[in-house]
C-alpha positions as CSV (number, residue, x, y, z in Angstrom):
1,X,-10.1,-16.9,0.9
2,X,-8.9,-13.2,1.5
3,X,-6.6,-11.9,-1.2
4,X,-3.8,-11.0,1.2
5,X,-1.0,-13.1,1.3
6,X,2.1,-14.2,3.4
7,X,5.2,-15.3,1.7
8,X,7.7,-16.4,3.8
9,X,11.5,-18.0,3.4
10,X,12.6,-15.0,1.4
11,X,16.2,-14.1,0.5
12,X,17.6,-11.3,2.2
13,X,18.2,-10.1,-1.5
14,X,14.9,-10.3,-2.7
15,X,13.0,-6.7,-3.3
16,X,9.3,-5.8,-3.5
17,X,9.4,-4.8,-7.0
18,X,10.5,-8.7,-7.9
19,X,7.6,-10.2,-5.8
20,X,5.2,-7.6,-7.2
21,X,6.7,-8.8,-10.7
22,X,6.6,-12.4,-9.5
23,X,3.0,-12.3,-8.2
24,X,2.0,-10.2,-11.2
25,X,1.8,-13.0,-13.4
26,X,-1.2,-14.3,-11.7
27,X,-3.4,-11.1,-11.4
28,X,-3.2,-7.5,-10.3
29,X,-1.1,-6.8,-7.5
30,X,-2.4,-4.2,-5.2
31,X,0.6,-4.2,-2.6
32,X,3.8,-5.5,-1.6
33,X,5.4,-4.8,2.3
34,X,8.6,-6.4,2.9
35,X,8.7,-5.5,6.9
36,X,12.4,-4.2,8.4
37,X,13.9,-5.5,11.4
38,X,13.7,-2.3,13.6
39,X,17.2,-2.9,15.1
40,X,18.9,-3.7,12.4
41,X,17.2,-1.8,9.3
42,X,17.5,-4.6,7.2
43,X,14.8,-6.8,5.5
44,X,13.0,-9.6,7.3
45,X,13.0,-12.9,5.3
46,X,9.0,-12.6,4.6
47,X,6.4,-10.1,3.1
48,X,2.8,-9.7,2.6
49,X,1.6,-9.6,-0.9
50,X,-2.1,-8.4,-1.3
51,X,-3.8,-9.1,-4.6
52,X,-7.3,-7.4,-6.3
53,X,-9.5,-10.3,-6.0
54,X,-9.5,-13.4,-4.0
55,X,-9.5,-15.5,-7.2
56,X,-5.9,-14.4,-8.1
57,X,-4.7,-14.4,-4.7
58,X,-5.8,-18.8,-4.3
59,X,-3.8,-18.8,-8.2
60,X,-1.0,-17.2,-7.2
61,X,-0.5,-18.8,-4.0
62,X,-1.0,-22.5,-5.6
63,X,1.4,-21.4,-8.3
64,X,3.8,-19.6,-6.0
65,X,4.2,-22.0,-2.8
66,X,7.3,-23.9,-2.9
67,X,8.2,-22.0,-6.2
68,X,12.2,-21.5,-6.1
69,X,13.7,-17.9,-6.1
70,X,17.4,-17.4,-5.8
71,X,17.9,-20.1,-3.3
72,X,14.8,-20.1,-1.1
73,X,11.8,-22.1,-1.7
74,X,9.0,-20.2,-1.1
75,X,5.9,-20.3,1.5
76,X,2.9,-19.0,0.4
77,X,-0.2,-19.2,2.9
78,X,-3.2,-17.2,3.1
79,X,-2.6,-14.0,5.8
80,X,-4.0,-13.7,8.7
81,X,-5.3,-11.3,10.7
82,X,-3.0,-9.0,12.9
83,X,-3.8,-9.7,16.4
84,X,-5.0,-7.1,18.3
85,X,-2.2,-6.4,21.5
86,X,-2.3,-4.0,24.6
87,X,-0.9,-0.9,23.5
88,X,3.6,-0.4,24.9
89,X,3.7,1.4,27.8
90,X,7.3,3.3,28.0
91,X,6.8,3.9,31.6
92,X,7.5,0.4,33.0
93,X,4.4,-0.1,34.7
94,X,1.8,-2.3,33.8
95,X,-1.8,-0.3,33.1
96,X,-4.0,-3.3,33.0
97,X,-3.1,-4.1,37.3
98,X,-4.4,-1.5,39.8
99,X,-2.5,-2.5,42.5
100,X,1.0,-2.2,40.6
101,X,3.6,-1.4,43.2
102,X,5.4,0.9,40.2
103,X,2.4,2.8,39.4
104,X,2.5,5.3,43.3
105,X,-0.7,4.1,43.8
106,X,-1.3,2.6,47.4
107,X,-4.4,0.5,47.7
C-alpha cells in the first residue's frame, strides 16, 4: 500500500487543518490538499491526505473509512495514480491529427 490517501464525501465545511488533526491520530501526516473548484473557488467535497509510512496510512484508512464528521460519512481508499492526459491546447485544434482542417495545413 502507498501512504497517499483519498478521502472523499467531505463537508463543504470541513478544512485541511481538521483532516490533518483527524488523520494525525494515526501517524505522521505529511500533507493535506483539499482541491478548489476552479469556477467556483470553493472546496471540492474530497482531499488527498498523504501519510509518512504506508503502515499509518492502512491504520488510518481502516480507522477513518466510514468514520462520521459533521454529517458526512467518510471514504477513505488508497490514491491512485494521476493519469497521465494530453497536454490543453487553447488554440482549438487538435495536435495529435495531421490532417486537422483547423490546423492551415492542406495534405
Amino acid at each position: 500500500m502507498n501512504n497517499k490517501l483519498f478521502v472523499g464525501n467531505l463537508a463543504q465545511t470541513t478544512s485541511e487543518k481538521q483532516l490533518e488533526s483527524l488523520f494525525g491520530a494515526h501517524g505522521l501526516v505529511l500533507d493535506v490538499k483539499i482541491p478548489l473548484d476552479r469556477e467556483t473557488g470553493q472546496h471540492r467535497p474530497f482531499a488527498f491526505v498523504t501519510m509518512t509510512t504506508s503502515e499509518a496510512a492502512h491504520t488510518a484508512l481502516q480507522a477513518l473509512n466510514g468514520h462520521l464528521v459533521g454529517e458526512k460519512v467518510l471514504t477513505v481508499s488508497e490514491a491512485k495514480p494521476r493519469e497521465e492526459r494530453p497536454a490543453f491546447n487553447r488554440s482549438g485544434t487538435d495536435s495529435r491529427r495531421s490532417n486537422d482542417r483547423r490546423s492551415g495545413h492542406k495534405f
